[in-house]
VONU-51717 format. One record per residue (C-alpha): residue number from 1; residue in one letter; x negated, y, z negated. Coordinates in pm, 1 decimal. Layout:
+--------+------+----------+----------+----------+
: padren : keza :       xx :       yy :       zz :
+--------+------+----------+----------+----------+
:    NUM :    a :        X :        Y :        Z :
...
+--------+------+----------+----------+----------+
END
This chain:
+--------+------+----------+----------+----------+
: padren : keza :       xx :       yy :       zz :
+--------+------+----------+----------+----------+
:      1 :    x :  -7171.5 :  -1048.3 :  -7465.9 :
:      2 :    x :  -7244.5 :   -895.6 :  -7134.7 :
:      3 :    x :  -7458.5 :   -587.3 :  -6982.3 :
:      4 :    x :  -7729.0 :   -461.7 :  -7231.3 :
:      5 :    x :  -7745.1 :    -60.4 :  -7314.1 :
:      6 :    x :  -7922.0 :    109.5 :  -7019.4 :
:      7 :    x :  -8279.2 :    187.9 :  -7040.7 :
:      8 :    x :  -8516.8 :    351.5 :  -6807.9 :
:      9 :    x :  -8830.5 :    206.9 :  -6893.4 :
:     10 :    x :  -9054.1 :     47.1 :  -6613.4 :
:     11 :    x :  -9057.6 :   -355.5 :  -6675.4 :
:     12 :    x :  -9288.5 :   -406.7 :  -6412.2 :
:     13 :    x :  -9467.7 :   -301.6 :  -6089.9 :
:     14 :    x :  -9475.2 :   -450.8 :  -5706.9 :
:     15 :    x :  -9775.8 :   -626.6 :  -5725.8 :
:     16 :    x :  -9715.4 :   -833.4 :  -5330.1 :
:     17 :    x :  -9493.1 :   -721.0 :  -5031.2 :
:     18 :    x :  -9381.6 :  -1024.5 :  -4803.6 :
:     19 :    x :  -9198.4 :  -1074.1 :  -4487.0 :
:     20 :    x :  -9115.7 :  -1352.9 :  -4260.1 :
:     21 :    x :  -9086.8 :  -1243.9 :  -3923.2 :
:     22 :    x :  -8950.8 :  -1614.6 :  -3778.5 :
:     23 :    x :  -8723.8 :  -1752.3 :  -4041.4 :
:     24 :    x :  -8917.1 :  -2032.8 :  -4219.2 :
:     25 :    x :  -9273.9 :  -1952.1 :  -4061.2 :
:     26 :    x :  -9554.8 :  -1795.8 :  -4206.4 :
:     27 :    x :  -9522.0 :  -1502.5 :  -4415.0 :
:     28 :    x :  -9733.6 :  -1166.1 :  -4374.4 :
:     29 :    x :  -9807.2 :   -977.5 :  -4713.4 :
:     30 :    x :  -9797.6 :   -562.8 :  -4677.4 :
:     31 :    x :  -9920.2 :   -299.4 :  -4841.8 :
:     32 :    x :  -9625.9 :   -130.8 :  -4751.9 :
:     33 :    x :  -9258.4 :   -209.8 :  -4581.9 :
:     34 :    x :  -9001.5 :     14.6 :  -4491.0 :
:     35 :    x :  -8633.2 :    -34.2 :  -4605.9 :
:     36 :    x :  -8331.2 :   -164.1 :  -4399.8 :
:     37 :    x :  -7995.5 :   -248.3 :  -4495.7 :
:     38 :    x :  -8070.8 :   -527.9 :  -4387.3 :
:     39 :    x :  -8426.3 :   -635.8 :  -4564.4 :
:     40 :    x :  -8736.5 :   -504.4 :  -4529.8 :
:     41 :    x :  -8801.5 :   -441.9 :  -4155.0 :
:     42 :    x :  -8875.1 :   -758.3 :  -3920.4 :
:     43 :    x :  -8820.0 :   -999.9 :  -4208.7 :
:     44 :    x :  -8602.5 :  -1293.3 :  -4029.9 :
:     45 :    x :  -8531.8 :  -1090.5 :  -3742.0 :
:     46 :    x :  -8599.5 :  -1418.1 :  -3524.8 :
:     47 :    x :  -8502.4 :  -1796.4 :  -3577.6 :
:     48 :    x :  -8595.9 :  -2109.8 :  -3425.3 :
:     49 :    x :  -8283.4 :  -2330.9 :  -3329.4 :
:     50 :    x :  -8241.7 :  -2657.3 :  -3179.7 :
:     51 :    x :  -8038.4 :  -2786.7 :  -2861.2 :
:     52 :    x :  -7684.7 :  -2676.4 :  -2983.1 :
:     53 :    x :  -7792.8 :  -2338.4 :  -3193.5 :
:     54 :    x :  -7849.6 :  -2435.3 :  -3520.9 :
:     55 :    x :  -8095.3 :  -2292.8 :  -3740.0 :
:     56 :    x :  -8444.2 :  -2503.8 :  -3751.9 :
:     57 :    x :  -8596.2 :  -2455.7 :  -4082.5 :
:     58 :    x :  -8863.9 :  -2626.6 :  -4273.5 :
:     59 :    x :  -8628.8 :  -2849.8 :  -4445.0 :
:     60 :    x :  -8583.0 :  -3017.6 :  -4115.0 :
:     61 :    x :  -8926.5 :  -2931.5 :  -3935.2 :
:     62 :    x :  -9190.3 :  -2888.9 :  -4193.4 :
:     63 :    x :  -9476.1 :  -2779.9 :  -3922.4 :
:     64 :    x :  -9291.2 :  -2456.1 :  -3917.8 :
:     65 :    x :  -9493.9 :  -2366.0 :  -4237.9 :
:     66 :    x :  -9820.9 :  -2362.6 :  -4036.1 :
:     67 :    x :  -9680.9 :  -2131.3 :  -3748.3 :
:     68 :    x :  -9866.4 :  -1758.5 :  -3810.0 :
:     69 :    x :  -9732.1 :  -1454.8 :  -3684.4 :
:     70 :    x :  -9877.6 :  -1121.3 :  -3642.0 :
:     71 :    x :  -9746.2 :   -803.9 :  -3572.4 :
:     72 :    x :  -9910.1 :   -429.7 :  -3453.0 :
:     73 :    x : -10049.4 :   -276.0 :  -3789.8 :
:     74 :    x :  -9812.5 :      8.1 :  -3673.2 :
:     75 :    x :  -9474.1 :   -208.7 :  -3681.2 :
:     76 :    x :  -9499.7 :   -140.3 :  -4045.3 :
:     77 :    x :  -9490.0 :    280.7 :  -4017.3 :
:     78 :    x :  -9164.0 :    441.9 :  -4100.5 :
:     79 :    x :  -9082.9 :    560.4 :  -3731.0 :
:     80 :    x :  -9249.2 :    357.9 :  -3508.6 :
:     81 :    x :  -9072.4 :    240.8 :  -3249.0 :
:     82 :    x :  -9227.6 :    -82.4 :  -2958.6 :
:     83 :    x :  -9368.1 :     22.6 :  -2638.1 :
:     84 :    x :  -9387.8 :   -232.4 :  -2340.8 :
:     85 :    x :  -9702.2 :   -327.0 :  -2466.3 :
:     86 :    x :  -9573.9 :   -411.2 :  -2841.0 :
:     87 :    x :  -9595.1 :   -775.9 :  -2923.8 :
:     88 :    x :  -9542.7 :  -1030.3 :  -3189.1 :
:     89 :    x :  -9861.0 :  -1286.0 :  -3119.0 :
:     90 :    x :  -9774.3 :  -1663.8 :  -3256.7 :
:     91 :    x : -10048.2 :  -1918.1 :  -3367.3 :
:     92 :    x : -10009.0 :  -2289.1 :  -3496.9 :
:     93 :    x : -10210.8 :  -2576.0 :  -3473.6 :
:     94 :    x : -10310.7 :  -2723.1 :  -3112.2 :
:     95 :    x : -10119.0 :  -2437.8 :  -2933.4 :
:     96 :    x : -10215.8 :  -2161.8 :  -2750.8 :
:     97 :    x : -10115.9 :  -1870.0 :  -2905.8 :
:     98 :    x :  -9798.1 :  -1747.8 :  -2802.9 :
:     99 :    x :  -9682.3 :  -1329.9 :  -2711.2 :
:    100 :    x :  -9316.9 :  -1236.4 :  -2733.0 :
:    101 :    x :  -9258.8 :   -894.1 :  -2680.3 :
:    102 :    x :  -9071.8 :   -618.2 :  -2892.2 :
:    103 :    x :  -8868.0 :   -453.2 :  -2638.6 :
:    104 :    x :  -8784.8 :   -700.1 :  -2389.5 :
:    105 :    x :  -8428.1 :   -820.6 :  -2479.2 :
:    106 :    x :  -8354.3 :  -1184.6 :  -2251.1 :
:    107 :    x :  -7995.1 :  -1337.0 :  -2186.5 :
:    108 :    x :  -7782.8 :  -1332.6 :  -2509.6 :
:    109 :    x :  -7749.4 :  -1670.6 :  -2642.0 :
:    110 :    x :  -7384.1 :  -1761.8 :  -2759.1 :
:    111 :    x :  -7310.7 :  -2004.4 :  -3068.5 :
:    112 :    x :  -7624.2 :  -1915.9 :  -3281.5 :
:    113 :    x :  -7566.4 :  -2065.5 :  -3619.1 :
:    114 :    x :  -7699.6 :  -1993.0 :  -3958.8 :
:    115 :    x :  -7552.6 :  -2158.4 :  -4255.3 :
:    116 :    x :  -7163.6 :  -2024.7 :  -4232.9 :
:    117 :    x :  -7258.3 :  -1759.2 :  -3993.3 :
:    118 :    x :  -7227.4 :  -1792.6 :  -3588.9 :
:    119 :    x :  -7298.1 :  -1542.4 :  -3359.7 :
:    120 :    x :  -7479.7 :  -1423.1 :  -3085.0 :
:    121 :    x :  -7825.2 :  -1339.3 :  -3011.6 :
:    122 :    x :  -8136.2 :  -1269.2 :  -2787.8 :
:    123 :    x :  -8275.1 :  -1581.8 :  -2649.0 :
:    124 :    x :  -8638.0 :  -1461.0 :  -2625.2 :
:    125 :    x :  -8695.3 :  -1700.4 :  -2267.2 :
:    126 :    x :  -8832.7 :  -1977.9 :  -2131.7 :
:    127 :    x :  -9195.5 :  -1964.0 :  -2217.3 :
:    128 :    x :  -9114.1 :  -1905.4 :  -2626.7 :
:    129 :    x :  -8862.6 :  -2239.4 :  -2592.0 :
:    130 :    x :  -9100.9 :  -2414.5 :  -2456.0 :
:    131 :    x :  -9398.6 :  -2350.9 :  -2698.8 :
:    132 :    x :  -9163.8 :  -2447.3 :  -3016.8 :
:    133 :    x :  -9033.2 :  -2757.1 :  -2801.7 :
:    134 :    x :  -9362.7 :  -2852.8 :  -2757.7 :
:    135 :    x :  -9489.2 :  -2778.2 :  -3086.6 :
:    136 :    x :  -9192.8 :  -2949.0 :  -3275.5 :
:    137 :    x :  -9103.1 :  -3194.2 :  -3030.2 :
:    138 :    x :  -8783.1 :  -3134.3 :  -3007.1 :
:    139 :    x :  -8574.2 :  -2896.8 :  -2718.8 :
:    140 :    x :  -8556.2 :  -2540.7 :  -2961.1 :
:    141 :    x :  -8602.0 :  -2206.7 :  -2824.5 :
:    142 :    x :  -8678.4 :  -1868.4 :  -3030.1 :
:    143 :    x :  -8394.4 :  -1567.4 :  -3063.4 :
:    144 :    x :  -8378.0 :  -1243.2 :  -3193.2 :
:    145 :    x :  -8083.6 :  -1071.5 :  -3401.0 :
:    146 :    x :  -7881.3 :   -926.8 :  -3151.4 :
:    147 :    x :  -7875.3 :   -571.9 :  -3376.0 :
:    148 :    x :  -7645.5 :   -456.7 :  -3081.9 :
:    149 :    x :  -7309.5 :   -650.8 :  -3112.7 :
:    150 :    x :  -7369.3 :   -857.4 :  -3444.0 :
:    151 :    x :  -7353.4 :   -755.4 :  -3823.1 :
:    152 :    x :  -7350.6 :  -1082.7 :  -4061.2 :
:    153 :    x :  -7239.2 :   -957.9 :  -4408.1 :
:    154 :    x :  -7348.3 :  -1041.6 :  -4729.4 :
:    155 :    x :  -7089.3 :  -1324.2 :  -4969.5 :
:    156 :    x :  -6814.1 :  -1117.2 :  -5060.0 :
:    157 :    x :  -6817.6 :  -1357.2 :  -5361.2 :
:    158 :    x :  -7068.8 :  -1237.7 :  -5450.7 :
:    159 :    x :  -7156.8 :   -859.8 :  -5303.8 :
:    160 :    x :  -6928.5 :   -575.4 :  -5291.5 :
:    161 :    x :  -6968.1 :   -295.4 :  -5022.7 :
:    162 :    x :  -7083.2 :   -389.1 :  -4650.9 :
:    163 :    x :  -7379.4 :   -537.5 :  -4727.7 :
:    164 :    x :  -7582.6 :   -718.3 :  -4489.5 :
:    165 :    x :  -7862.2 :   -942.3 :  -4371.7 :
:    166 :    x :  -8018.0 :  -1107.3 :  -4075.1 :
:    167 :    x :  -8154.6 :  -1492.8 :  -4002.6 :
:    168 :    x :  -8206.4 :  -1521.0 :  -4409.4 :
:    169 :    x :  -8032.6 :  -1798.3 :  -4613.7 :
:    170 :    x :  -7755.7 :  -1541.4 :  -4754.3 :
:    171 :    x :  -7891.2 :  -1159.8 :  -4879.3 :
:    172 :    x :  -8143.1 :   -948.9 :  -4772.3 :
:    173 :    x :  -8417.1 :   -955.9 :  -5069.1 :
:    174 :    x :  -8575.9 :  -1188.8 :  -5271.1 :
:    175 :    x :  -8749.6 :  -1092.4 :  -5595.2 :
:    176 :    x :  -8975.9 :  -1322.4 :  -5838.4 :
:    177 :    x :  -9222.9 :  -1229.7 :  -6099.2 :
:    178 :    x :  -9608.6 :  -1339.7 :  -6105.7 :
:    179 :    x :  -9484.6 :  -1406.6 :  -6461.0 :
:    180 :    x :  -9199.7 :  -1666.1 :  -6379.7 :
:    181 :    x :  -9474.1 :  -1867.6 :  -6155.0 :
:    182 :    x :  -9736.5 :  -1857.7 :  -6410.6 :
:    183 :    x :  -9485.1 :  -1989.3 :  -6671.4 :
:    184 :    x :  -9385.9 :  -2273.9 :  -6400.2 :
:    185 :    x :  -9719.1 :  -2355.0 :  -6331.1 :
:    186 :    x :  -9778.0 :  -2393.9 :  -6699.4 :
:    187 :    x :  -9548.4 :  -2739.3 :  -6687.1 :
:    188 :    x :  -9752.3 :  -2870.3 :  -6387.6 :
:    189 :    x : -10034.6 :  -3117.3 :  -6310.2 :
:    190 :    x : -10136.5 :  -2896.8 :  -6017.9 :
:    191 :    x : -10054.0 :  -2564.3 :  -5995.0 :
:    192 :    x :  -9898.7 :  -2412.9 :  -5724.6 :
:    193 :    x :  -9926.6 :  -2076.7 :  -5482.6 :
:    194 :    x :  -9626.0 :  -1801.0 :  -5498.9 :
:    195 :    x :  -9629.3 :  -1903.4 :  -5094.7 :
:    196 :    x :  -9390.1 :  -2169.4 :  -5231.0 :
:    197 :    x :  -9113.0 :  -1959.5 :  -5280.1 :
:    198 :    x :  -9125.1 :  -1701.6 :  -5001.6 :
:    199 :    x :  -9011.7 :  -1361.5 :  -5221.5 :
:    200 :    x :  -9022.2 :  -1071.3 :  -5079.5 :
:    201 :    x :  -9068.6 :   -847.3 :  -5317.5 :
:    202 :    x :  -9344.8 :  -1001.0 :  -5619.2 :
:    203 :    x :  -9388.6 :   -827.0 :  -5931.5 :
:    204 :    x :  -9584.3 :   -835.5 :  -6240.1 :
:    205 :    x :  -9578.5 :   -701.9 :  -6610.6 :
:    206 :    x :  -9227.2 :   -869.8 :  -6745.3 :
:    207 :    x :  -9175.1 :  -1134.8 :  -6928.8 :
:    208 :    x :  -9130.6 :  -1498.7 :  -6759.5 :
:    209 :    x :  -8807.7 :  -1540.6 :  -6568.4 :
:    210 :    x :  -8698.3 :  -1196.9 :  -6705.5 :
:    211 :    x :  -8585.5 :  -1121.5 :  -6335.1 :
:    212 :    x :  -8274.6 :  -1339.2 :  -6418.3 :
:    213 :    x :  -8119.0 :  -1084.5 :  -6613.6 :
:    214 :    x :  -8158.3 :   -767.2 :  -6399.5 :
:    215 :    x :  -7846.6 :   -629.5 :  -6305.6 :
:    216 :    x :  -7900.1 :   -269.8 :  -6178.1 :
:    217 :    x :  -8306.5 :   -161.4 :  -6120.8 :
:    218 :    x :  -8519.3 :     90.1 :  -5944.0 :
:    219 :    x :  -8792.0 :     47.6 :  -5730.2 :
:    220 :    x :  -8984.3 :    302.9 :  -5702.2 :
:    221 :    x :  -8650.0 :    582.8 :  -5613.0 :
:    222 :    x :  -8436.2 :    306.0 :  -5477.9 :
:    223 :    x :  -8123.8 :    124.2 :  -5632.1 :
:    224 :    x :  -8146.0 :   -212.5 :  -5648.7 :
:    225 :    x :  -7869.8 :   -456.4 :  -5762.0 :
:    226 :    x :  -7965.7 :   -818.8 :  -5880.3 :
:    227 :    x :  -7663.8 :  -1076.0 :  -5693.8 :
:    228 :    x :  -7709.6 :  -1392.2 :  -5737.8 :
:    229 :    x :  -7997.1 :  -1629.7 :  -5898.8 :
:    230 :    x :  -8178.0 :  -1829.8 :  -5574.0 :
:    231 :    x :  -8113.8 :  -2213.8 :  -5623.6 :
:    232 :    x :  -8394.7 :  -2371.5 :  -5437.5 :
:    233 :    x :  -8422.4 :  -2601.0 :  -5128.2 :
:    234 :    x :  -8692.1 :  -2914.8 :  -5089.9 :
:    235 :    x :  -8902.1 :  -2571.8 :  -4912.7 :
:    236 :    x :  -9109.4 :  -2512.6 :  -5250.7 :
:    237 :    x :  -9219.6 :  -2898.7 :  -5235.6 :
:    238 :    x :  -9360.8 :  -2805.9 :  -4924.6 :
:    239 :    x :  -9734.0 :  -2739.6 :  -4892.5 :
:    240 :    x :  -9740.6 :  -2427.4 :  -4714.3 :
:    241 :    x : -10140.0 :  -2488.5 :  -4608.0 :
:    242 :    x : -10074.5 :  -2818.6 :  -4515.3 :
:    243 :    x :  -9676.7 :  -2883.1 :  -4400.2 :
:    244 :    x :  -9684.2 :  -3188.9 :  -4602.1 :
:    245 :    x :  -9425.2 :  -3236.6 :  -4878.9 :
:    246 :    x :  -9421.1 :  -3380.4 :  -5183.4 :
:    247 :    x :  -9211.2 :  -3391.5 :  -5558.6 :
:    248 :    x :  -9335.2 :  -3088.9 :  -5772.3 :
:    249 :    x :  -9215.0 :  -2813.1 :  -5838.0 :
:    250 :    x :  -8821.2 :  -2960.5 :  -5805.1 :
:    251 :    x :  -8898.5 :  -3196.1 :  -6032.6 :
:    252 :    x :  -9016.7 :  -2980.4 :  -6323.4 :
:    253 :    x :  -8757.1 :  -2697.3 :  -6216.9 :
:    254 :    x :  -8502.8 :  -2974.9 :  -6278.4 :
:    255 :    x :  -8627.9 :  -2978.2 :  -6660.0 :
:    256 :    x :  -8648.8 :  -2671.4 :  -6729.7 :
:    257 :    x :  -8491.7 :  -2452.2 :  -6446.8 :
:    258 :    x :  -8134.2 :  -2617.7 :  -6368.9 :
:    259 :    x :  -7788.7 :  -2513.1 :  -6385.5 :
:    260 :    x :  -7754.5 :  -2775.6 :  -6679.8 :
:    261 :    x :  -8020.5 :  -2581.8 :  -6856.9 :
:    262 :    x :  -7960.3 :  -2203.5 :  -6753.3 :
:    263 :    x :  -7554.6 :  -2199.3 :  -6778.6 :
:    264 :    x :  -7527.9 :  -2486.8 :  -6988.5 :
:    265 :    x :  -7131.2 :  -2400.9 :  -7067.0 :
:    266 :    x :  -7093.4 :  -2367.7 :  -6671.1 :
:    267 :    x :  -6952.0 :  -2697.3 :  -6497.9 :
:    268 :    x :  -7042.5 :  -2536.6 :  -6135.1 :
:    269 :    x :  -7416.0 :  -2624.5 :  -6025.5 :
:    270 :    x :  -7518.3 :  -2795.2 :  -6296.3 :
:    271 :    x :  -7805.5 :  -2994.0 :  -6055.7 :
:    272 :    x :  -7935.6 :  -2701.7 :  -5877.1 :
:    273 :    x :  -8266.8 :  -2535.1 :  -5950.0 :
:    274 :    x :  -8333.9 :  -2149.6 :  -5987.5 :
:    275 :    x :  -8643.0 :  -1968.8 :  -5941.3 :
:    276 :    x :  -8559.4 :  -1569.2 :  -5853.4 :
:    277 :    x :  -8346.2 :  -1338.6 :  -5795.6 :
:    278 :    x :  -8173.8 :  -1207.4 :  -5490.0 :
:    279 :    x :  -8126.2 :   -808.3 :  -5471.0 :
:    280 :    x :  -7910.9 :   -624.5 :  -5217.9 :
:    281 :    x :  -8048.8 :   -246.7 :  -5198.0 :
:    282 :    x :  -7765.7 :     37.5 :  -5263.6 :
:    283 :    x :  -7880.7 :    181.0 :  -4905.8 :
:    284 :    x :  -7544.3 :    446.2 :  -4887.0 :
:    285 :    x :  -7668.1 :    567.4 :  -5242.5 :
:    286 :    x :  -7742.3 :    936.2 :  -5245.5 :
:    287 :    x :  -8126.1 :    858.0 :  -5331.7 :
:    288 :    x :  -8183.2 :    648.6 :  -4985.8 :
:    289 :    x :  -8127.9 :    991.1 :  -4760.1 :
:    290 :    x :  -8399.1 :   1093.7 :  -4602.5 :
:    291 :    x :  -8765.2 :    998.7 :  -4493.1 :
:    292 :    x :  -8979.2 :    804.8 :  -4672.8 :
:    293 :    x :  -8775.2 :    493.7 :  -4721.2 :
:    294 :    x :  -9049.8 :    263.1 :  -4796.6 :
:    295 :    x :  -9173.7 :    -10.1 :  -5083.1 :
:    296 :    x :  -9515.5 :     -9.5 :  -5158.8 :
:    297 :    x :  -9742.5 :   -186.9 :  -5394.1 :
:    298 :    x :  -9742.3 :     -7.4 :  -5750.2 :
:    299 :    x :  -9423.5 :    114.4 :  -5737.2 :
:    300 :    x :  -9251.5 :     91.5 :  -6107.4 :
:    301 :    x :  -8921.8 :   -145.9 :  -6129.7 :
:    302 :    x :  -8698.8 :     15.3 :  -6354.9 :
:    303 :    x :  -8423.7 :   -182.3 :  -6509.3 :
:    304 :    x :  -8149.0 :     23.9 :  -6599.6 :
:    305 :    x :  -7902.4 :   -296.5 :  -6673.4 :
:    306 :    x :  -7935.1 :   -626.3 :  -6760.9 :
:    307 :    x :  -7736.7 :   -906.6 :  -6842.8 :
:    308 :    x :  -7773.8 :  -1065.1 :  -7238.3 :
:    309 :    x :  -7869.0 :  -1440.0 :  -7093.2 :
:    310 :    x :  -7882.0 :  -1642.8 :  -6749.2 :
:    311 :    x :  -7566.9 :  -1804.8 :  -6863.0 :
:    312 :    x :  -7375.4 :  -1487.4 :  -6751.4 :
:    313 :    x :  -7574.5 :  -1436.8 :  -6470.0 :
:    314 :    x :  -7378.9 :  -1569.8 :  -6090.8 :
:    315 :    x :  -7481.7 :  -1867.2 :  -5907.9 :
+--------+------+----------+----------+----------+
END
């Protein structure tokens, strides 16, 4: 058992770029996104948290699915840098929408938590605190990574190097295949939208759940390394049009998609649910330098190592 001989041949192709500006808010699919170490620029850079710091997400406040976000067609250029007229406009149902602007940095905020992280960062003011605590009912307020003073690293457990990600659930990419979702959809009543799982990076033209096995892989000129298969949260039960939550697809994914069924020789997470794979990006690698550090749709994934079954992939 273990890694398969290396091959060079492109499995598949980026067929959907997504980011998520405000952690568990509305995505925005690109045609293009330039590389950070820490994700794909602006993805989670900002999270919503509730009277004593903590992370709001959908598992706890649902309506955060139906809160859009824009940002300047230009965010998304290699170079460009916000002006005092650069804004990120906010939209949700029965609210006005909502500016917070890209180079205004408020009061640090102490005692931000995410999952085993707590740090600090930029409390984006009064006016963005009180549209979410109106909107969700509940005292929150909006901050921003505070990129100055805080680096949250990737599980060691999991990641060597000095890897590193902002306001997501634990590493900085998340890869699925049109593929895996078609095959899912095959087991249910009603099919569900990719929106359910919030990747970032889709692709098409591999097999179904193939992405569990990818070890090492280029995108486009960039090395990729696949972590850690994503065990799912109630989120994919939640209607992403609609905020309202329901069974499917946990239920299936339990059948099919478990750690009973993946890693049945495994006695750690045998009642989790996979559906992905989470990539870190080799960003000190030698093929990083330089401009042009940028995914775009089309670009070939090349899988130069794989694993011989999703019982030897981590989880």
């Amino acid at each position: 058992m273990g890694a398969a001989p290396s091959t060079s041949i492109a499995e598949a192709k980026i067929s959907a770029i997504f980011i998520y500006p405000i952690k568990s808010c509305r995505g925005i699919s690109l045609s293009h996104s330039p590389l950070t170490p820490s994700g794909l620029r602006w993805d989670r850079q900002w999270v919503v948290v509730n009277s004593k710091g903590r992370a709001c997400t959908q598992r706890v406040e649902p309506k955060l699915a139906l809160v859009e976000v824009e940002l300047p067609p230009e965010a998304f250029d290699e170079h460009w840098e916000p002006t005092t007229d650069s804004f990120m406009v906010l939209k949700a149902p029965g609210m006005e929408p909502l500016k917070v602007f890209l180079n205004k940095q408020y009061e640090v905020a102490d005692d931000i938590t995410v999952w085993e992280w707590t740090g600090s960062a930029w409390d984006e003011g009064a006016e963005a605190a009180q549209w979410f605590s109106d909107y969700l009912g509940n005292p929150t307020k909006l901050v921003r990574f505070n990129t100055a003073s805080e680096v949250r690293k990737v599980d060691p457990d999991y990641v060597e190097g000095q890897q590193q990600t902002f306001f997501t659930d634990g590493y900085p990419f998340l890869l699925v295949s049109q593929e895996s979702l078609d095959a899912l959809n095959a087991h249910l009543e009603e099919p569900i939208p990719m929106n359910r799982f919030r990747p970032n990076i889709l692709v098409e033209g591999c097999e179904p759940y193939s992405e569990d096995l990818w070890r090492d892989i280029k995108i486009s000129r960039f090395s990729f390394q696949g972590v850690k298969l994503c065990a799912r949260c109630k989120v994919p039960t939640i209607n992403q049009e609609t905020a309202v939550g329901g069974s499917e697809p946990t239920e299936t994914l339990m059948k099919v998609r478990s750690g009973k069924v993946l890693r049945p020789n495994s006695d750690k997470n045998k009642n989790k649910v996979y559906f992905g794979q989470n990539l870190v990006w080799n960003w000190s690698d030698s093929s990083a330098k330089g401009d042009g550090k940028v995914l775009k749709l089309g670009d070939p994934v090349c899988v130069i190592k794989k694993l011989s079954s999703p019982a030897e992939a981590a989880a």
